[in-house]
RODO-2510 file (C-alpha; in nm, 4 decimals, decimal comma):
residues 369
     n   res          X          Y          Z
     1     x     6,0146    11,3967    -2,2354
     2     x     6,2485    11,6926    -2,3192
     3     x     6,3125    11,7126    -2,7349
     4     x     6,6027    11,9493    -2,8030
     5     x     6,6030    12,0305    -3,1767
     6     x     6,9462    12,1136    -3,3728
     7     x     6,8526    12,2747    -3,6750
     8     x     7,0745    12,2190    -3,9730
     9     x     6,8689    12,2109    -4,2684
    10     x     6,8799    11,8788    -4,4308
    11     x     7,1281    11,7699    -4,1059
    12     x     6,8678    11,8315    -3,8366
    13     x     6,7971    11,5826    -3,5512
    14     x     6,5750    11,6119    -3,1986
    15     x     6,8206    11,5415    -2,8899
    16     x     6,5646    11,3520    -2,6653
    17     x     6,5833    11,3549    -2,3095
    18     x     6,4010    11,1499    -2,0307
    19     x     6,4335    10,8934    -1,7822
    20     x     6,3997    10,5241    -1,8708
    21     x     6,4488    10,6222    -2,2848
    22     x     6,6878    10,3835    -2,3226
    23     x     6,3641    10,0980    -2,2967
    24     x     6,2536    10,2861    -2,6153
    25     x     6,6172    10,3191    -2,8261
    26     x     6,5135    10,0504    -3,0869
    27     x     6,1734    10,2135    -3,1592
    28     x     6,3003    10,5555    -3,1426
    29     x     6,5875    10,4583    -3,3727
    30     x     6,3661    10,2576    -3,6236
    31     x     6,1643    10,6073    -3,6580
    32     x     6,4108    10,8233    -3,6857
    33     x     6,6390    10,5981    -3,9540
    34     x     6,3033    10,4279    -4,1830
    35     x     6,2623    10,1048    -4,2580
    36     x     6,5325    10,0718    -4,5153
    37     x     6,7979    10,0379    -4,2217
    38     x     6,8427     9,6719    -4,1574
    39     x     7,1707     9,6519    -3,9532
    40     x     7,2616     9,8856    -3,6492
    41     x     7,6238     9,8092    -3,5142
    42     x     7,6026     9,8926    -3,1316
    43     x     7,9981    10,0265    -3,0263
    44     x     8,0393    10,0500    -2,6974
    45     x     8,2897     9,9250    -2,4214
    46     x     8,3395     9,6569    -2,1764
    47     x     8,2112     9,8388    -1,8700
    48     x     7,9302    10,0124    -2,0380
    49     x     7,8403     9,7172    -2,2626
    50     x     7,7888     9,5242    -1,9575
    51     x     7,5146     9,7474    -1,7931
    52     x     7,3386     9,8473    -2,0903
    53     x     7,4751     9,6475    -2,3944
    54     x     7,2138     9,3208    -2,3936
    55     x     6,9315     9,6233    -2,3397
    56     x     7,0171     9,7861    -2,6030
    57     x     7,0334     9,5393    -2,8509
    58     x     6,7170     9,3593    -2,7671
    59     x     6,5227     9,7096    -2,7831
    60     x     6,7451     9,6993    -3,1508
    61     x     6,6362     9,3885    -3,1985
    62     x     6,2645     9,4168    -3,1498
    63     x     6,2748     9,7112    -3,3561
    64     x     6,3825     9,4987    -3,6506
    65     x     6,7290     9,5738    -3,6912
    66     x     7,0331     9,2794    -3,7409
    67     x     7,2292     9,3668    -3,4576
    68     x     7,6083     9,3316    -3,4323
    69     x     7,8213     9,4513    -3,1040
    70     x     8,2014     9,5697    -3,1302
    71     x     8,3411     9,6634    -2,7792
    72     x     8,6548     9,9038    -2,7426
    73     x     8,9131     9,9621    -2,4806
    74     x     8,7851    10,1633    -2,1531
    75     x     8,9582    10,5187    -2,1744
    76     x     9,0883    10,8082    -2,4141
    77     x     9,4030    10,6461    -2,5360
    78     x     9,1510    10,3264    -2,6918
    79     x     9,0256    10,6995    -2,9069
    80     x     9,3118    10,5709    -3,1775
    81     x     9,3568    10,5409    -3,5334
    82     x     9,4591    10,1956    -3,4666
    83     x     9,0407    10,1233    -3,2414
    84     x     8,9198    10,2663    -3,5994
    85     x     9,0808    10,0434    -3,8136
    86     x     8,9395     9,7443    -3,6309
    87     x     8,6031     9,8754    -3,5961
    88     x     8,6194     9,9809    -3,9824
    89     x     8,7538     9,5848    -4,0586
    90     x     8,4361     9,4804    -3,8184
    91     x     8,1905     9,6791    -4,0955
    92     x     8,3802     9,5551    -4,3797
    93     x     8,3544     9,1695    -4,2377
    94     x     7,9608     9,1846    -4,1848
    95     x     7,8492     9,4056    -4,4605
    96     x     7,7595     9,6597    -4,3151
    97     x     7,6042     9,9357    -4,5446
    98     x     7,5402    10,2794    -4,6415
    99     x     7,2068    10,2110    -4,5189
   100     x     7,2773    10,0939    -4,2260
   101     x     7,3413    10,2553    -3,9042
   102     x     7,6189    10,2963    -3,6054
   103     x     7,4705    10,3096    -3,2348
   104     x     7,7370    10,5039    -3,0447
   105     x     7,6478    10,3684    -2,6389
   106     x     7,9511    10,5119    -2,4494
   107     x     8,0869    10,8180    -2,3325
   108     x     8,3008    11,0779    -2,5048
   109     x     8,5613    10,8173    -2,6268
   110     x     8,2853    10,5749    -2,7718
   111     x     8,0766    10,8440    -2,9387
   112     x     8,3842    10,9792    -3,1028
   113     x     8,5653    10,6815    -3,2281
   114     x     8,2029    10,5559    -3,3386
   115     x     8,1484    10,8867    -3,4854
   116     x     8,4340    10,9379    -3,6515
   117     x     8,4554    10,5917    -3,8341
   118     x     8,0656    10,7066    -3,9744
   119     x     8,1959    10,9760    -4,0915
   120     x     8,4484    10,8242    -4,2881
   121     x     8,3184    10,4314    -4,3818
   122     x     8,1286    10,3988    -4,7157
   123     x     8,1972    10,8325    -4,6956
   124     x     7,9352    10,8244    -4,4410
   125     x     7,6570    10,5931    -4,2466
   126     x     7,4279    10,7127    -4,0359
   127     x     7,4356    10,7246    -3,6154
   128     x     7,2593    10,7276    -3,3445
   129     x     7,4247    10,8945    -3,0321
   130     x     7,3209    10,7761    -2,6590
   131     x     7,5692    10,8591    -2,4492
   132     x     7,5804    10,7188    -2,1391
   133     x     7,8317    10,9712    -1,8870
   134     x     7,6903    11,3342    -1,8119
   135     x     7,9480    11,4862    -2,0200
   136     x     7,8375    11,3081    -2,3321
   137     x     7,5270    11,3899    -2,2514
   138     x     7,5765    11,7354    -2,1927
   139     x     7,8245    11,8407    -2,4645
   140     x     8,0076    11,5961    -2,6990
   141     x     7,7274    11,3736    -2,8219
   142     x     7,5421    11,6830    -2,9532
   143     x     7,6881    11,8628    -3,2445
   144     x     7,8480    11,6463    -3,4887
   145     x     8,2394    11,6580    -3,3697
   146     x     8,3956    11,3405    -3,4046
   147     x     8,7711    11,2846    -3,4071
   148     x     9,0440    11,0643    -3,2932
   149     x     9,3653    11,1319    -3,0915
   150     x     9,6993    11,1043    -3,1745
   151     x    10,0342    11,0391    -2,9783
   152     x    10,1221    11,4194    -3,0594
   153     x     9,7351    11,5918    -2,9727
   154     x     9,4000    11,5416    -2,8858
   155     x     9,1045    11,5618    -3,1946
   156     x     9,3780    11,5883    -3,4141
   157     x     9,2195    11,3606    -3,6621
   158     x     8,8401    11,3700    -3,6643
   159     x     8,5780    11,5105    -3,9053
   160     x     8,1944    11,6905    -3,8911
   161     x     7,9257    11,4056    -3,8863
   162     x     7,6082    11,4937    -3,7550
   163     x     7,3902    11,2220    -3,5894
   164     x     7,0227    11,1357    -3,7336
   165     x     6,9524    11,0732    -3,3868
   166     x     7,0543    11,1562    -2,9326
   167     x     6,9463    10,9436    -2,6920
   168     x     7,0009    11,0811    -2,3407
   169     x     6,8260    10,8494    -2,0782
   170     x     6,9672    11,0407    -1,7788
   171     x     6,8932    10,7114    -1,5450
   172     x     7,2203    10,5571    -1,6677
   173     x     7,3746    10,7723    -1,4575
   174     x     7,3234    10,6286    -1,1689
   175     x     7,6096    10,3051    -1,3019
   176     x     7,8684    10,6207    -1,3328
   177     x     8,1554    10,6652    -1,0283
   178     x     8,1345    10,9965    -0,8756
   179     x     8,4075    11,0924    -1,0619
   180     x     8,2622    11,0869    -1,3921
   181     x     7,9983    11,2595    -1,2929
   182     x     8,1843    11,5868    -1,1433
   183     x     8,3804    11,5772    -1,4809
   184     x     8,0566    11,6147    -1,7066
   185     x     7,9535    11,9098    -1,4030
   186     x     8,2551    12,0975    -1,4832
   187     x     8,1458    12,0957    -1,8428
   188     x     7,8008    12,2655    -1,7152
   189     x     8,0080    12,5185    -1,5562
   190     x     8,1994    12,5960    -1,8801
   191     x     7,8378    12,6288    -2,0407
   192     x     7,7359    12,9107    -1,7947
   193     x     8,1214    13,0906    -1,8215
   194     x     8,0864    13,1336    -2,2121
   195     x     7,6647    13,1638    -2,2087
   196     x     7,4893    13,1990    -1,9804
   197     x     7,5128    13,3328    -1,5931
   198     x     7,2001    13,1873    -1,4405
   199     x     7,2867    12,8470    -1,5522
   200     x     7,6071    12,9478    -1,3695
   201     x     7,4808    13,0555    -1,0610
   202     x     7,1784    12,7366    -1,0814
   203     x     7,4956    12,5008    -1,1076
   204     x     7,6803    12,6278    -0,8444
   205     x     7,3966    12,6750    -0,6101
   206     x     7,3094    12,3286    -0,6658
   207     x     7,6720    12,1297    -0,6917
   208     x     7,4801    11,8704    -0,3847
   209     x     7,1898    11,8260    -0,5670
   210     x     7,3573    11,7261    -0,8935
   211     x     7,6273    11,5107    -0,7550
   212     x     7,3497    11,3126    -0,6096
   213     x     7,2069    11,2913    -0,9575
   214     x     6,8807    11,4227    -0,8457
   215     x     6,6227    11,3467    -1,1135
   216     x     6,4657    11,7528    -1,1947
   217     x     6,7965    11,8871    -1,1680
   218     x     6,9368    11,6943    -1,3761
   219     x     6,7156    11,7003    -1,6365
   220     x     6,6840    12,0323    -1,6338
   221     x     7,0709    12,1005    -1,6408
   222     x     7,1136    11,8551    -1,9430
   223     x     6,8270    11,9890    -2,1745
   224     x     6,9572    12,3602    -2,0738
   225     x     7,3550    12,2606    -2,2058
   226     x     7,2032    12,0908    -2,4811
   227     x     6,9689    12,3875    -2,6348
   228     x     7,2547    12,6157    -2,5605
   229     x     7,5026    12,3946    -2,7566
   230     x     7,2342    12,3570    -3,0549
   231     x     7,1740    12,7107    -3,0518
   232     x     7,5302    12,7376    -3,1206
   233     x     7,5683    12,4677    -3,3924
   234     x     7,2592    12,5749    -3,5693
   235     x     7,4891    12,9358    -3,6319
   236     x     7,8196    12,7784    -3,6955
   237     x     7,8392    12,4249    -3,7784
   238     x     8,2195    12,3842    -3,8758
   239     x     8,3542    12,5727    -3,6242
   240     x     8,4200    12,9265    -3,8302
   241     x     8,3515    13,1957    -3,5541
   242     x     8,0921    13,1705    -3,3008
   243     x     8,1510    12,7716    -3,1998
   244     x     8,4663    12,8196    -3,0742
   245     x     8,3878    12,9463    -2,7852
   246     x     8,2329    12,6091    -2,7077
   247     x     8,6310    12,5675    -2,6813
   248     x     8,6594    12,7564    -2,3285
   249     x     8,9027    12,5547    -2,1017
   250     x     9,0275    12,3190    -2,3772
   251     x     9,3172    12,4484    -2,5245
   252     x     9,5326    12,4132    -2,1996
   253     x     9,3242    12,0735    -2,1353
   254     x     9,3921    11,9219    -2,4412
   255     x     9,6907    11,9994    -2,3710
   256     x     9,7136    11,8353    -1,9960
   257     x     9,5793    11,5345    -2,1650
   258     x     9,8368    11,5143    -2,4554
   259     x    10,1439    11,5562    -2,1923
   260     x     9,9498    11,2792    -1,9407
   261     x     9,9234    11,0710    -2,2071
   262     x     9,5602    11,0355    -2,1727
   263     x     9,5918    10,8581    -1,8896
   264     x     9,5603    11,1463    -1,5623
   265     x     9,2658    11,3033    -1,6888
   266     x     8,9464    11,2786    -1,7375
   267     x     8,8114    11,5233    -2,0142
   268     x     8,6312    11,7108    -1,7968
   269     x     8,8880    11,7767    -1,5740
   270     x     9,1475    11,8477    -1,7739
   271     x     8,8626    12,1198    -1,8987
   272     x     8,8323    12,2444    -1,5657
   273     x     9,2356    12,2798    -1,5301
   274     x     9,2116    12,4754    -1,8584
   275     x     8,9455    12,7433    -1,7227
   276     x     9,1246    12,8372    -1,4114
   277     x     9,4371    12,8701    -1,6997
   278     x     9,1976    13,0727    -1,8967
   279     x     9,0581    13,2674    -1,6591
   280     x     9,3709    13,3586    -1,5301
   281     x     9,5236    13,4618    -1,8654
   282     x     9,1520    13,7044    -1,9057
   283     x     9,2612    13,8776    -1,5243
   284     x     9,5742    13,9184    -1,6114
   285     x     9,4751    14,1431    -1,9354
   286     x     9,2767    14,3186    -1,7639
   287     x     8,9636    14,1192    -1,8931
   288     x     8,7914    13,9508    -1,6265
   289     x     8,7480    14,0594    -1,2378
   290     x     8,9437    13,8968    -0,9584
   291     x     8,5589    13,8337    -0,7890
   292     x     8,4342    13,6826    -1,0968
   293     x     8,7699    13,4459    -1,1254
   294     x     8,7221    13,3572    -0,7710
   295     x     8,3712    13,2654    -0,7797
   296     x     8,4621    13,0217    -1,0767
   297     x     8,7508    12,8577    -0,8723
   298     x     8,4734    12,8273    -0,6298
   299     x     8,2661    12,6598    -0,8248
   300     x     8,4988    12,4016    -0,9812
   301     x     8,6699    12,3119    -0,5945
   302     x     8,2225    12,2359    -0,4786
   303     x     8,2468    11,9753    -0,7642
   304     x     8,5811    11,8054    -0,6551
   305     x     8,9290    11,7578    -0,6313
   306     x     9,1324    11,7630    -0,9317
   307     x     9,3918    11,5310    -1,0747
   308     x     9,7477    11,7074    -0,9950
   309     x     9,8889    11,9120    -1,3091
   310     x    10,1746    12,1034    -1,1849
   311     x    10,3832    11,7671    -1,1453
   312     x    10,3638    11,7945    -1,5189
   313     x    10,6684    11,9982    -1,6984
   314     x    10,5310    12,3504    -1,7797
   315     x    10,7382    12,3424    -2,1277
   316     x    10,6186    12,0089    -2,2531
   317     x    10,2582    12,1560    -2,1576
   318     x    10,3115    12,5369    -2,3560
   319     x    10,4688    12,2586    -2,6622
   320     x    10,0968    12,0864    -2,6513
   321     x     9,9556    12,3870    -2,6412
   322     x    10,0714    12,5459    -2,9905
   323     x    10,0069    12,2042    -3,1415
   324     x     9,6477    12,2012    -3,0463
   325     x     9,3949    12,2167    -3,3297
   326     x     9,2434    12,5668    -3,3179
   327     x     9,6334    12,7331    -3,3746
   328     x     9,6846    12,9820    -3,6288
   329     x     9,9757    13,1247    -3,7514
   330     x    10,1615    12,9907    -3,4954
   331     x     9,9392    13,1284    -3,2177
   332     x     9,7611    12,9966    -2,9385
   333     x     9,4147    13,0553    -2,9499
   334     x     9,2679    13,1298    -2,6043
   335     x     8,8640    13,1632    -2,5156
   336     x     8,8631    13,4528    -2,2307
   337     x     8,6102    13,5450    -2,0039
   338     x     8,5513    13,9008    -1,9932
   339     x     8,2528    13,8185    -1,7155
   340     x     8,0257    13,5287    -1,6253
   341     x     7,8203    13,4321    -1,9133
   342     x     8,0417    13,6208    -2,1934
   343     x     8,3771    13,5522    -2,3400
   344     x     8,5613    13,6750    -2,6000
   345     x     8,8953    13,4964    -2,8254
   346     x     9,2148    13,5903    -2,8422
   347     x     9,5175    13,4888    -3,0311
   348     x     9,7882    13,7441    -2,9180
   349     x     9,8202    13,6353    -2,5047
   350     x    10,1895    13,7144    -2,4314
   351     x    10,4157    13,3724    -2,3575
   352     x    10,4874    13,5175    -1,9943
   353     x    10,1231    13,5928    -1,9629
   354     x    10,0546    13,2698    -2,0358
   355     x    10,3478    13,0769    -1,8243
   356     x    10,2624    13,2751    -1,4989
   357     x     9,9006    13,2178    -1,5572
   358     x    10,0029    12,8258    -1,5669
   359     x    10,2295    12,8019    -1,3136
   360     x     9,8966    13,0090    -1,0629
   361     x     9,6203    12,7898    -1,1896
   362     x     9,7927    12,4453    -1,1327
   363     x     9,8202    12,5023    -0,7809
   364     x     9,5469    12,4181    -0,6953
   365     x     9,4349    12,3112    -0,3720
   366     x     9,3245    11,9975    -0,2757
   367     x     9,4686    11,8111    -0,5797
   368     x     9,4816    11,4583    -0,6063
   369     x     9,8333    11,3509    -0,6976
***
């Protein structure tokens, strides 16, 4: 087994990774949280619940907890105010308490929502990620970033919660559709863009081998994202300087999503929409080569074909854009490569700058309309 540590003082927690850990979640759970947890609340959704929701509360069960199951819609717009006020009337109607723990078993959208309501019920429970896409896996279940959307933005509303507890069993992989998976692959992409080259270059050399969900690779490519991402946290939990560059590819893709409603794009590759924005904006200043720009477009085309976004209305996508979270003053703030494995942030891109760098990256061939 791989253990990933995120070290946060009195906030740390061990991201475990292996194949076939999800037999173990109730154990690993019940030594994690104590004995003084009685009731775990296992969120998840209809698709995922049905592969893995009965497992996962028996292995709860067995460790001793009370189990109760709340299922959510299946998809980013269910990542509402309006999921989190039933889910917080669910804990209110069974007691849950302070003590007591939320088992996030989803993707992005579950371990958000679920996230966010811990935060935020009783002032705080306590959760246990296990995230069950590669994306999850890979990025948002690690860190402590929970949020909802609103009609007007993604992560609008959200708030810092850190887990006492990841569970990545990358077997539950297999379940995923192909698309899922080359969404939570662009995300390993971003990781080698804003950190690291060789993880880069290991990605792209090995796009087959992934998409195949090869056991080593994978692994390997999980618990690398992962200790980057915790070696990031560990400096800058809230998101004051150096974690925003986790933000590479977002601000245009949160963005994409906002205009599509939530309903075009997967997270992953509205992400990968936003780098070939991004990394277009950085060649444009002057910041990144064309060669190093073209090997990234390379890269996100081995993964797959991307949803369509120049159908979408440029101006209602720029309007998205300066509503995102991570504005200030008024600006836009963009993550820029300045070469594979560094970028840099900048708030003062020129509008046309950032219109013609738009209007190039969503033509993209091979899009799915």
């Amino acid at each position: 087994m791989r253990t990933v540590p995120v070290k946060l003082d009195s906030r740390s927690y061990r991201v475990l990774i292996s194949a076939g850990l999800l037999e173990e979640l109730g154990g690993r759970a019940r030594a994690s949280l104590g004995q003084n947890c009685r009731r775990a609340v296992l969120v998840s959704n209809r698709t995922v619940g049905g592969f893995y929701g009965e497992h996962s509360a028996d292995s709860l069960s067995r460790a001793g907890f009370d189990v109760h199951s709340f299922f959510i819609g299946d998809g980013e717009r269910f990542k509402s105010l309006r999921t989190a006020e039933s889910l917080f009337g669910f804990l209110i109607e069974h007691g849950i308490e302070r003590s007591d723990v939320i088992v996030a078993l989803g993707g992005g959208v579950v371990g958000d929502l679920a996230g966010f309501v811990a935060a935020t019920y009783l002032r705080g429970i306590r959760l246990v990620q296990v995230p069950t896409t590669l994306l999850a896996q890979i990025d948002s279940s690690v860190g402590g970033k929970t949020g909802v959307n609103h009609a007007l933005g993604k992560n609008l509303i959200g708030a810092f919660h850190q887990p006492s507890l990841v569970v990545i069993d990358p077997d539950v992989l297999h379940t995923l559709p192909a698309r899922q998976t080359q969404a939570g692959l662009y995300e390993a992409l971003k990781y080698g863009v804003i950190l690291d080259r060789q993880l880069f270059t290991n990605t792209s050399n090995n796009i087959g081998r992934l998409k195949n969900l090869e056991s080593t690779e994978m692994e390997r490519l999980i618990a690398r994202c992962c200790l980057l991402k915790a070696g990031v946290v560990a400096q800058d939990e809230r998101e004051g300087g150096l974690r925003k560059i986790l933000n590479f590819g977002h601000t245009v893709g949160h963005a994409l999503e906002a205009v599509s409603h939530y309903r075009r794009f997967l997270h992953g590759e509205a992400v990968a929409h936003g780098m070939r924005a991004a990394s277009r904006i950085a060649e444009r200043l002057g910041l990144f080569k064309e060669a190093d720009r073209e090997k990234l477009d390379t890269a996100i085309a081995a993964v797959g074909k991307l949803p369509a976004a120049g159908t979408l209305a440029l101006d209602d996508i720029i309007a998205a854009i300066h509503r995102d979270k991570k504005v200030e003053a008024g600006r836009a703030t963009f993550v820029l490569p300045v070469e594979i494995g560094k970028v840099v942030m900048r708030s003062d891109v020129p509008p046309p700058v950032i219109r013609a760098a738009l209007k190039d990256a969503f033509v993209t061939t091979g899009e799915k309309s």
